[in-house]
Structure formats: C-alpha cells, structure tokens
TIVO-431178 format. One record per residue: chain; z, x, y of N, C-alpha, C in turn; residue in three letters. Coordinates in steps of 0.05 Angstrom, whole numbers. Example, Ala and Ser with C-alpha at 12.3 -4.5 7.8 and 13.67 -1.06 7.14 Angstrom:
ch  nz  nx  ny  caz  cax  cay  cz  cx  cy  aa
A  156  264  -114  156  246  -90  156  264  -66  Ala
A  142  257  -45  143  273  -21  157  258  1  Ser
//
This chain:
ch  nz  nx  ny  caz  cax  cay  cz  cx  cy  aa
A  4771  2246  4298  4761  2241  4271  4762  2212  4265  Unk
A  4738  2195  4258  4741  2167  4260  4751  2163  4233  Unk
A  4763  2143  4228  4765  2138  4195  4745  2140  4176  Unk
A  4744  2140  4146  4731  2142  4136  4725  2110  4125  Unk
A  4700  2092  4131  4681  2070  4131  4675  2076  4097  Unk
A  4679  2070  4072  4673  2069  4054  4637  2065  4059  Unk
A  4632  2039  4058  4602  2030  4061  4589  2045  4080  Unk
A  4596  2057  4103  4573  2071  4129  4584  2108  4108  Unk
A  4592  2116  4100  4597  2144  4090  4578  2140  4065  Unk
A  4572  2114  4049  4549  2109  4026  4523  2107  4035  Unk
A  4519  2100  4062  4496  2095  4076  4490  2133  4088  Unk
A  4510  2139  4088  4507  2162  4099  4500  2180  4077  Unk
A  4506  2184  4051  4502  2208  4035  4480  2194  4020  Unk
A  4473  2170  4015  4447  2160  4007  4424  2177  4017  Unk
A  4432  2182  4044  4413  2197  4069  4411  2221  4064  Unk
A  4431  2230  4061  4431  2264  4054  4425  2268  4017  Unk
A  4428  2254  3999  4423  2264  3970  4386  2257  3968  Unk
A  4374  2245  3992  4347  2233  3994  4338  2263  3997  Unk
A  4349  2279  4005  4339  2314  4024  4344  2337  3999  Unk
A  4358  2326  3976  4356  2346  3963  4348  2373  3948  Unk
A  4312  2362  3952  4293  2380  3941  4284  2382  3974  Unk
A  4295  2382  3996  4284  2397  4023  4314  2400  4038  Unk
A  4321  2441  4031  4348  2450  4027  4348  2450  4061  Unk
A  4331  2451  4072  4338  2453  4099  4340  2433  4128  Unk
A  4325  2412  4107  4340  2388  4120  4359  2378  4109  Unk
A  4374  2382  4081  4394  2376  4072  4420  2386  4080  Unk
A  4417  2417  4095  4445  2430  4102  4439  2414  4137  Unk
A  4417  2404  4147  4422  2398  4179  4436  2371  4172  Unk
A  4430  2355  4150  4446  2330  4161  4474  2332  4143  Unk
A  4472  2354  4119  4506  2353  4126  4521  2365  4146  Unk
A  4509  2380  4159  4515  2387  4185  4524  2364  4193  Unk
A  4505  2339  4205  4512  2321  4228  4529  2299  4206  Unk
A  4533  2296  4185  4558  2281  4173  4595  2291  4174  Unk
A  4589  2325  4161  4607  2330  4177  4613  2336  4205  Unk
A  4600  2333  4220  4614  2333  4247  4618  2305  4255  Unk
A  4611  2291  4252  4617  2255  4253  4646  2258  4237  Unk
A  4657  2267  4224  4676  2266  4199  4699  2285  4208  Unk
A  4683  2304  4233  4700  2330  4231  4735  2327  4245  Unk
A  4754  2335  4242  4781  2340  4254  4781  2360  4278  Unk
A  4777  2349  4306  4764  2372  4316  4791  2376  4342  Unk
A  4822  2362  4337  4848  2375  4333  4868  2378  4317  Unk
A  4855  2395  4286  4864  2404  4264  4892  2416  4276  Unk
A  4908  2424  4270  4925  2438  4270  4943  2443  4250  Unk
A  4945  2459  4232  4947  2469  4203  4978  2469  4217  Unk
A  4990  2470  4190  5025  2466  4189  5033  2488  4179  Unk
A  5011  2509  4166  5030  2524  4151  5010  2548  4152  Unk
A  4998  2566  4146  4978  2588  4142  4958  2592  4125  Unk
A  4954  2560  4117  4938  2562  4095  4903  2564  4109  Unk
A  4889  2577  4096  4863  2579  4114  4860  2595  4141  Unk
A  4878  2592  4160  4884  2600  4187  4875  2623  4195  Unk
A  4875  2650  4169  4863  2672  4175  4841  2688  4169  Unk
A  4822  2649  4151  4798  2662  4139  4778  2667  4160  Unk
A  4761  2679  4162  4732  2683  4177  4710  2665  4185  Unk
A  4715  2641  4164  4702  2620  4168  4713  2597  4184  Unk
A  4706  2584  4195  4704  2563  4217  4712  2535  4197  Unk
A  4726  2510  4198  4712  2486  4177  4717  2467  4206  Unk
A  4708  2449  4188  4702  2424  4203  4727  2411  4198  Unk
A  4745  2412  4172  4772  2393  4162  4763  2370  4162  Unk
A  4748  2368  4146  4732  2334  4141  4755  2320  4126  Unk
A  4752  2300  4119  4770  2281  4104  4767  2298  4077  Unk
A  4780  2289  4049  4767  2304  4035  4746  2279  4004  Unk
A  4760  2256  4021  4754  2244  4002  4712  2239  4011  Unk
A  4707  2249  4035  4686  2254  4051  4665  2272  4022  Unk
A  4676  2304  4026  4666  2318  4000  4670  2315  3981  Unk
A  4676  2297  3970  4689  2291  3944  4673  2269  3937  Unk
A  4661  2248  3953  4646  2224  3948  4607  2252  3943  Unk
A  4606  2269  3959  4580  2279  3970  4578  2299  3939  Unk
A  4600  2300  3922  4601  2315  3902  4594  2307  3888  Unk
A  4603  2277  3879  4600  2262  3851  4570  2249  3863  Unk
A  4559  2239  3877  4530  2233  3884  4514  2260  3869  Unk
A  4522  2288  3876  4504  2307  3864  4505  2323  3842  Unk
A  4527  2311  3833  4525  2320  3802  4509  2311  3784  Unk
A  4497  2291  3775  4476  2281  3765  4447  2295  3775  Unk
A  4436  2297  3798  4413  2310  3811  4419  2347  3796  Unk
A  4436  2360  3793  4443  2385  3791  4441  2379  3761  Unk
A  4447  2373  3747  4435  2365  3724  4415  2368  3719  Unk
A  4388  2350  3731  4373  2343  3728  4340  2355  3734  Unk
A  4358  2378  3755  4335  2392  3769  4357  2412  3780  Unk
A  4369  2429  3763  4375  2458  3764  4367  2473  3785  Unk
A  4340  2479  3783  4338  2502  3801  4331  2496  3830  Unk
A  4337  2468  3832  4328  2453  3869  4360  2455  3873  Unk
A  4383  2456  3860  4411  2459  3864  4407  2490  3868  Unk
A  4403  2511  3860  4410  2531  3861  4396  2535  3884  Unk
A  4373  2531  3898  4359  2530  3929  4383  2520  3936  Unk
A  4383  2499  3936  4396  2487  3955  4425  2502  3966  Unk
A  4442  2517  3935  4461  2531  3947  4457  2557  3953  Unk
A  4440  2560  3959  4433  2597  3968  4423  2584  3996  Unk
A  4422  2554  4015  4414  2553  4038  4445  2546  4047  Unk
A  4461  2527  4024  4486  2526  4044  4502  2552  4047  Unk
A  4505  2571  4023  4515  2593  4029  4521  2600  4057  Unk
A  4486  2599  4067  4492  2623  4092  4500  2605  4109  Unk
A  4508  2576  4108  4517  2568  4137  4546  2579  4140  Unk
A  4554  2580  4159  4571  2596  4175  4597  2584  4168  Unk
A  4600  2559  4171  4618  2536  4172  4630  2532  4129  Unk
A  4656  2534  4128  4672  2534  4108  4661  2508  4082  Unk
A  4662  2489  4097  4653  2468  4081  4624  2467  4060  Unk
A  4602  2476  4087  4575  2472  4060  4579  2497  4044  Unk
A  4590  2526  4049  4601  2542  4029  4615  2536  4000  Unk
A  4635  2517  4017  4643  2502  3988  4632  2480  3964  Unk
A  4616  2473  3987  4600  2453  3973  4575  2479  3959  Unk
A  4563  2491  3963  4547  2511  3945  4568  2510  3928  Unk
A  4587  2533  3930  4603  2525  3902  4596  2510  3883  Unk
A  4608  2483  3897  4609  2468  3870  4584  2461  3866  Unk
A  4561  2458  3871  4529  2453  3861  4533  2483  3840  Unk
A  4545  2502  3837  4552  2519  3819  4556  2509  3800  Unk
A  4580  2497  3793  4604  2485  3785  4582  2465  3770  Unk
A  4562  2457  3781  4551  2425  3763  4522  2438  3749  Unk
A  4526  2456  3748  4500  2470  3733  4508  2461  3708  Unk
A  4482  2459  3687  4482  2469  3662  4490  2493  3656  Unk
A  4490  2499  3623  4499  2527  3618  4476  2548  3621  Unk
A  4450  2531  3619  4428  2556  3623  4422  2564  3644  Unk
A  4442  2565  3663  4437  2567  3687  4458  2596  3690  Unk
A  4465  2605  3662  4508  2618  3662  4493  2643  3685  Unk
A  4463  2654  3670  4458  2679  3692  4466  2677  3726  Unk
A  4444  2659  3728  4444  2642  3763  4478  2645  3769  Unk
A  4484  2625  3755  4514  2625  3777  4533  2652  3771  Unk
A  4534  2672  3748  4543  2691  3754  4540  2711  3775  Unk
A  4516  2719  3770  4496  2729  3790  4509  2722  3824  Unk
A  4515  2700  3835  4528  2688  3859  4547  2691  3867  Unk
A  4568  2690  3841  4593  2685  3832  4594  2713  3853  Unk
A  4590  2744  3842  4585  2770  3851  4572  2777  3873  Unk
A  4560  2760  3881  4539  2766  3915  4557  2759  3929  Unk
A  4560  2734  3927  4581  2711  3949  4614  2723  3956  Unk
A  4620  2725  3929  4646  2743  3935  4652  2767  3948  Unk
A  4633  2784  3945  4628  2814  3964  4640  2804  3991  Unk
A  4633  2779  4001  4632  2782  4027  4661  2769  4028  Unk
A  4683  2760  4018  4697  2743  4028  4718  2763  4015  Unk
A  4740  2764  4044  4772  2783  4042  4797  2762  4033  Unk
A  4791  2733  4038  4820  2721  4039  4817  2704  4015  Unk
A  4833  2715  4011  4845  2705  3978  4844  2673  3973  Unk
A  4850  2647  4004  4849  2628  4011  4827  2609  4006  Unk
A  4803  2632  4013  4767  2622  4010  4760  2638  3977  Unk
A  4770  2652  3973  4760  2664  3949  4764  2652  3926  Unk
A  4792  2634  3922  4804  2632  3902  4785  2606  3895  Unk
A  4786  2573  3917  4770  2552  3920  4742  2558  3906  Unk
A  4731  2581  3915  4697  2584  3912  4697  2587  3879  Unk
A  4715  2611  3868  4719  2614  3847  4722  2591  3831  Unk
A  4739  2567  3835  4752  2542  3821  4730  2528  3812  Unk
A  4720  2522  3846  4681  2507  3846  4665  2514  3834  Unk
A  4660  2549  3834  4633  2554  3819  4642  2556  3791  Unk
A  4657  2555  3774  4663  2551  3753  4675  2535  3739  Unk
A  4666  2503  3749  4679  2483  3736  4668  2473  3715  Unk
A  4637  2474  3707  4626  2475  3678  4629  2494  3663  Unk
A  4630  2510  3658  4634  2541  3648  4659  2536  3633  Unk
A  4684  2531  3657  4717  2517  3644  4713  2505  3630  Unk
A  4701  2485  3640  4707  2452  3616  4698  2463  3587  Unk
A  4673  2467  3594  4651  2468  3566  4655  2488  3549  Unk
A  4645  2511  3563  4658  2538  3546  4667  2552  3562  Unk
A  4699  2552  3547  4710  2574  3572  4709  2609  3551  Unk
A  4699  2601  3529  4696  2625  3511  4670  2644  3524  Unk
A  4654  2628  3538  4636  2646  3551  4646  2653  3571  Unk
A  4653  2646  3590  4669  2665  3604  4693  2676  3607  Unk
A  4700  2675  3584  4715  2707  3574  4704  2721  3578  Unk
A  4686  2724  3556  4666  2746  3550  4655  2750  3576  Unk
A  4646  2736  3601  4630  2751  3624  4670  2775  3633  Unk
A  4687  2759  3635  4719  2767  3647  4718  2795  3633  Unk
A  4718  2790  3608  4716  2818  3588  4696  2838  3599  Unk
A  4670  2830  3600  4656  2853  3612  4665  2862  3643  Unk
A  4674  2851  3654  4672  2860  3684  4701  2878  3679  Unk
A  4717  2871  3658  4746  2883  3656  4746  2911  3651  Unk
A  4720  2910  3631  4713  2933  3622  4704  2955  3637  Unk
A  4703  2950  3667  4680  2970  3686  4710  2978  3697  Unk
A  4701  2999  3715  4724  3008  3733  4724  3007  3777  Unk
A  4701  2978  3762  4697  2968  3797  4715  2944  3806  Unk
A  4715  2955  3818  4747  2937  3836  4736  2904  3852  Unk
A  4702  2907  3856  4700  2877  3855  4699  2861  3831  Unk
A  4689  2884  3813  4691  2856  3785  4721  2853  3780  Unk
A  4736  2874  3779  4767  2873  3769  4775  2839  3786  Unk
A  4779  2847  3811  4782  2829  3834  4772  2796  3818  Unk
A  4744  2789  3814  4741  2766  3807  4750  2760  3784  Unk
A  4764  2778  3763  4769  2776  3737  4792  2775  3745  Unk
A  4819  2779  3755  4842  2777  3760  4838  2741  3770  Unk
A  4825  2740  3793  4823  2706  3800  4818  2687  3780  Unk
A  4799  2697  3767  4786  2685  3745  4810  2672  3729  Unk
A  4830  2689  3721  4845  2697  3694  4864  2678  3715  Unk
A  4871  2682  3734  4892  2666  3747  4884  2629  3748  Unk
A  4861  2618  3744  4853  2605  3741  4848  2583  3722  Unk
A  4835  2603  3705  4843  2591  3674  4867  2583  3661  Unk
A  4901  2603  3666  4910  2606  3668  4926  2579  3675  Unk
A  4927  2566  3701  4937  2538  3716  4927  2523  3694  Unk
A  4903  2509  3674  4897  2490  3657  4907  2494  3634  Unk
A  4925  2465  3628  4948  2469  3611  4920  2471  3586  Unk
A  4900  2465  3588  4882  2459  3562  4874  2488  3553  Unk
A  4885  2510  3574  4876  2540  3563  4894  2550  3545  Unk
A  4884  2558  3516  4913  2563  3504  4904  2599  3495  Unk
A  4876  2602  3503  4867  2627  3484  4877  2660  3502  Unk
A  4914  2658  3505  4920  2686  3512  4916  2701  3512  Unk
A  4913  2707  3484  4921  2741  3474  4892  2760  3493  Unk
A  4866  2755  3495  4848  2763  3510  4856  2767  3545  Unk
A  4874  2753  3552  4882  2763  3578  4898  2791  3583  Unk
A  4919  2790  3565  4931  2818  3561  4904  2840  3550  Unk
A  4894  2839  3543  4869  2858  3527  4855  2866  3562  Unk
A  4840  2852  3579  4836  2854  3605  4853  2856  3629  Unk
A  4881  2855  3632  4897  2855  3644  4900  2890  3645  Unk
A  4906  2900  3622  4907  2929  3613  4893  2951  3637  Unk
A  4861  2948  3635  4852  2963  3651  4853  2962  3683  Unk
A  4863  2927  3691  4853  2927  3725  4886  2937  3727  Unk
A  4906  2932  3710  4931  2942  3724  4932  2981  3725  Unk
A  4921  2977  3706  4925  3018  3706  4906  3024  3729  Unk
A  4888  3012  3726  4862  3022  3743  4863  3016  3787  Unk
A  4872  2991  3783  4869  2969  3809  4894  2955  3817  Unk
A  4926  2961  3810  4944  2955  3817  4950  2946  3842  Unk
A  4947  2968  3860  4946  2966  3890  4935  2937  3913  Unk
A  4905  2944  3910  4894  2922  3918  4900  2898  3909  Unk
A  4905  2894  3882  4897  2877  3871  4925  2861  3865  Unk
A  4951  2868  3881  4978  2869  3871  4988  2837  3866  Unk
A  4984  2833  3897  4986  2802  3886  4979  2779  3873  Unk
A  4952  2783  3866  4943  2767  3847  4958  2768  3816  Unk
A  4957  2795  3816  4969  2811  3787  4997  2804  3783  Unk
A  5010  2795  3809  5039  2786  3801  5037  2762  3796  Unk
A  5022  2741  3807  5010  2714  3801  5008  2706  3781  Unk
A  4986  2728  3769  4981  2729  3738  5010  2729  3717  Unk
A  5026  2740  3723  5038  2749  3705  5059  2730  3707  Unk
A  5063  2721  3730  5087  2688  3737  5069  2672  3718  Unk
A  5050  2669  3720  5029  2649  3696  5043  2651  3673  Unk
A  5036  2671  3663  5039  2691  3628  5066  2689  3625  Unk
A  5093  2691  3644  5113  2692  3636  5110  2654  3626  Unk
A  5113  2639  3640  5107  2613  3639  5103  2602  3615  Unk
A  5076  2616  3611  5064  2604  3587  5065  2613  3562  Unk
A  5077  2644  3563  5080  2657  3540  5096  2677  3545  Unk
A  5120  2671  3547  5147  2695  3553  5145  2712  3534  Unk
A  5156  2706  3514  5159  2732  3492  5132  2752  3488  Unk
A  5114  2741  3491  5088  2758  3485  5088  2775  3511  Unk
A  5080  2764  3538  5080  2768  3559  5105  2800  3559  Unk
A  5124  2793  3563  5143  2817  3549  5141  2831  3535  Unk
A  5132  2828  3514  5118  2841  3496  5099  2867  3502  Unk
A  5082  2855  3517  5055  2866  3535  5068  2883  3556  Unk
A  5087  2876  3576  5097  2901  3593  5112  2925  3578  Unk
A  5128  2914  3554  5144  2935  3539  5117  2950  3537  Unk
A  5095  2949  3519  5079  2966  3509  5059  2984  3532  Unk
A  5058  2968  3551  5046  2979  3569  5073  3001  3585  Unk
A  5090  3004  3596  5108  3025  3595  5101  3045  3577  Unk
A  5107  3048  3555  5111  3060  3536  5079  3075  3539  Unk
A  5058  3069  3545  5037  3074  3545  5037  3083  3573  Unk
A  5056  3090  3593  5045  3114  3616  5036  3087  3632  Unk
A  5052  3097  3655  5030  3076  3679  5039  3093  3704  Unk
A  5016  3087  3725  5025  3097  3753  5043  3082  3773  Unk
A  5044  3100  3788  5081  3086  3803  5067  3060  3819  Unk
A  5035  3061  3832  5033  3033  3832  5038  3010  3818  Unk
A  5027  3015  3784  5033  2997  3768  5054  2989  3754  Unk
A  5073  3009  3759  5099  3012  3759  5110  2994  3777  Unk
A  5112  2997  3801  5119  2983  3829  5111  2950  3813  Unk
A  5077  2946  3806  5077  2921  3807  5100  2901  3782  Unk
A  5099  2924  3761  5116  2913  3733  5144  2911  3735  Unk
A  5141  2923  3762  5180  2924  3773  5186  2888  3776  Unk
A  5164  2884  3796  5169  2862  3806  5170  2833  3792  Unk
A  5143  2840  3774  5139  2819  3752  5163  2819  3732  Unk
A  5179  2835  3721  5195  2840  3708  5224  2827  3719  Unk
A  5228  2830  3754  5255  2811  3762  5249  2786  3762  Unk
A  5224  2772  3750  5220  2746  3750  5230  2730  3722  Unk
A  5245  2757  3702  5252  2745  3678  5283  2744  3673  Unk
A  5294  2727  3654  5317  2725  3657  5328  2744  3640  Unk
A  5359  2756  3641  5363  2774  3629  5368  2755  3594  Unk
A  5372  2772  3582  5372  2790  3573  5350  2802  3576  Unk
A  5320  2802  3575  5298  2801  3566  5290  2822  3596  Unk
A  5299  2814  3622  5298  2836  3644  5309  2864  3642  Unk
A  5341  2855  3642  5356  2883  3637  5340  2908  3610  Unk
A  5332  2890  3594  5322  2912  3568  5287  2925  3584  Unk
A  5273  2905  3590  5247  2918  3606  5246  2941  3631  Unk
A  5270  2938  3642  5274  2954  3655  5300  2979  3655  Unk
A  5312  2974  3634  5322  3000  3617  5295  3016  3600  Unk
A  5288  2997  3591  5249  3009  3583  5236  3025  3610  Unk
A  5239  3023  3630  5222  3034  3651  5238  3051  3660  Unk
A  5270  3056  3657  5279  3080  3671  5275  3104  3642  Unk
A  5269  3100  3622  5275  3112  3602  5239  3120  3585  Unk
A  5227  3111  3597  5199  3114  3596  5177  3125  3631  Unk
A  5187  3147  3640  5164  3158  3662  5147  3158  3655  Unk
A  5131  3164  3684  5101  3153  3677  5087  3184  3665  Unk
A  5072  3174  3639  5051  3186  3633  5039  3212  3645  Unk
A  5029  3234  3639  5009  3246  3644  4985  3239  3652  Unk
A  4978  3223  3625  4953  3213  3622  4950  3190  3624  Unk
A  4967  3178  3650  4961  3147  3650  4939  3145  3665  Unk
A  4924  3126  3669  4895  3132  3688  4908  3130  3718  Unk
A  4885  3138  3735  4893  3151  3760  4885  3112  3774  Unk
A  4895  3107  3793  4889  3083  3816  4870  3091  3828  Unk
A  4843  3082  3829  4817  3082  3846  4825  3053  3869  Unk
A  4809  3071  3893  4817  3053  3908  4785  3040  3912  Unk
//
C-alpha cells in the first residue's frame, strides 16, 4: 500500500468525480484507485469485519473520506445521477464502493427520503453481519440524522409497527444509532417501538436489543427502568425475559435487585405475544 500523495490522490478523484453522470465508468476507476490504495497484507488484530461476506480493499481511510467530501456537493445537485450511480456501486462485490453507495445515500436531499428508504430495505435483505450492516445504516442516513431526525422516527415507527423481523432488525440498528449522538434527546418514542420488536423479535434480534438498552440505561436510567418494570408487569416471553435478565444486571443495585424481584414475582403472561421467528 503506497502512502497516501495528497496532490496525486487530488489528481486522482478529479478523474473519478469527472465520471459521475457515467456510473460505469465511475465504479471501474474507483476500482483502479482503490487498488493503487489497496492493503493487500491487511491483517485485522481483532474480528472486526473478518467474518463479513464481502471482500475490501482496506484503503487508507482518509482515501474515502477525501472521494466523499468531493461528492457531496454533485449529490446535491443532481440527485438522481447519485442514486444511479449507487444502485451500480451496490452490486460491486468488493466492501468499499458498497460503502461508498451508502454514503451518496447519506448526501441526498430530503426529497429523495422515498429513494433512500426504499434501499435502506433492498440492500439490507442481503447483508447477515451486524459489522457491514451497522456502517451502511450510519452512511445511508446521515442527512435524514442531521436535518430531520423527526422523520425518521416516523419511518422507525412504521416499520416498529409491522411484525417483520427485517424492518424490526433495521429499526433496532436504527434506534442504536441515533441513540450514540449526544444531540438525540427525543426518548420517550424509543421505548414506544422497543415494545413490539422485544415481545415480538427478542431472539434474533438479542444483541442489538441489549445494545439498545446499555444506550437507554446511559442516557436515561430512571425512565429506562421504568420501561422494563412496566414491560414485566405486562407479560413477556422467556426469550424476552432472558433478554431483560441481562439488560437488567447492567444496573446498579438498588435499582437491579428491585427489577428483578419484579421478574421473579411477575411470570410471564398468557397473553404475552408469541416470538416469530
């Protein structure tokens, strides 16, 4: 991997943002930039990535990061030659122009909220590791965050509302997301959608859901507590039980010992909903 040449990497994406309204010579020469760029004896230190499906190049990052801010302005300016363009990097094979679709997500306008939802749900179908899922998610929703993150609530809310385990799935990431920016303060709507994917999607969905709730304790202990007392009391299955076990030894006592005197003293429901798998 040669160093990164400030001036020959400007000469270089000059070259590639020239291709932007022609998506298929634009994904061949980021092709041949990242491979000029590529780490090609990566050797990861720890498991991060290691067991996704996708291939990367391990470019520098300040590499995609220069090729980002060049095309934010253009994605602006001509919307729907960005949205070509990321439905051609999509299908390349290789981790990076994936990500980079993303974020041409991420730099949309808001009248675009259909388009990138719409993606948001195609693109994710296909991806198992929580590693590639979580990134794509970050990218394709970085205008949406900034600007209005009240609109996507409301998309989080609808998908919360269904009892399909891929919307649950991107609504748990989602919520984990928002969640990390200290600028998110609008809670009380996460417990309101948390409700159905834990009764509903516990299982699959376990670790994110404990993620979530290390967030919520964080950011809002007493409520957060609050929200498992009532949810007990309201019947849950021994999956979601199992998960509230866990989230619950993450609190200090007093506030543990009483939540889980609440759970030996509250069995689960009749009528708590059943776990779809």
């Amino acid at each position: 991997m040669p160093a990164v040449d400030l001036s020959r990497l400007k000469i270089q994406i000059d070259g590639l943002i020239w291709r932007f309204t022609r998506p298929q010579e634009f994904a061949l020469e980021l092709h041949n930039i990242f491979s000029y760029y590529a780490d090609r004896v990566y050797r990861p230190g720890d498991l991060v990535l290691k067991k996704h499906i996708h291939q990367a190049y391990h470019v520098p990052t300040l590499v995609t990061r220069q090729i980002e801010l060049e095309l934010r302005s253009r994605c602006e300016e001509n919307p729907i030659a960005a949205l070509t363009l990321a439905d051609i990097l999509w299908q390349e094979s290789m981790l990076e122009p994936k990500l980079l679709a993303a974020s041409l997500l991420g730099m949309l306008p808001s009248t675009q909220l259909d388009d990138v939802r719409s993606r948001i749900q195609l693109w994710s179908a296909g991806i198992k590791d929580s590693k590639v899922l979580k990134p794509m998610l970050e990218k394709s929703t970085t205008a949406i965050r900034r600007d209005q993150p009240e609109i996507l609530l409301a998309v989080l809310k609808d998908w919360s509302a269904s009892q399909d385990l891929p919307r649950h799935r991107l609504t748990a990431y989602l919520i984990q997301i928002l969640l990390a920016e200290p600028a998110f303060e609008n809670i009380p709507p996460v417990f309101e959608m948390l409700t159905g994917i834990l009764q509903i999607h516990p299982q699959p969905l376990r670790e994110v859901l404990l993620e979530v709730f290390r967030q919520l304790r964080k950011r809002s202990p007493a409520e957060t507590a609050y929200f498992i007392r009532q949810t007990i009391r309201l019947g849950v299955s021994d999956a979601a039980a199992s998960v509230l076990r866990k989230a619950i030894a993450e609190f200090d006592d007093p506030v543990r010992g009483s939540l889980l005197a609440e759970m030996r003293t509250e069995p689960a429901a009749e009528n708590a909903p059943q776990e779809t798998q």
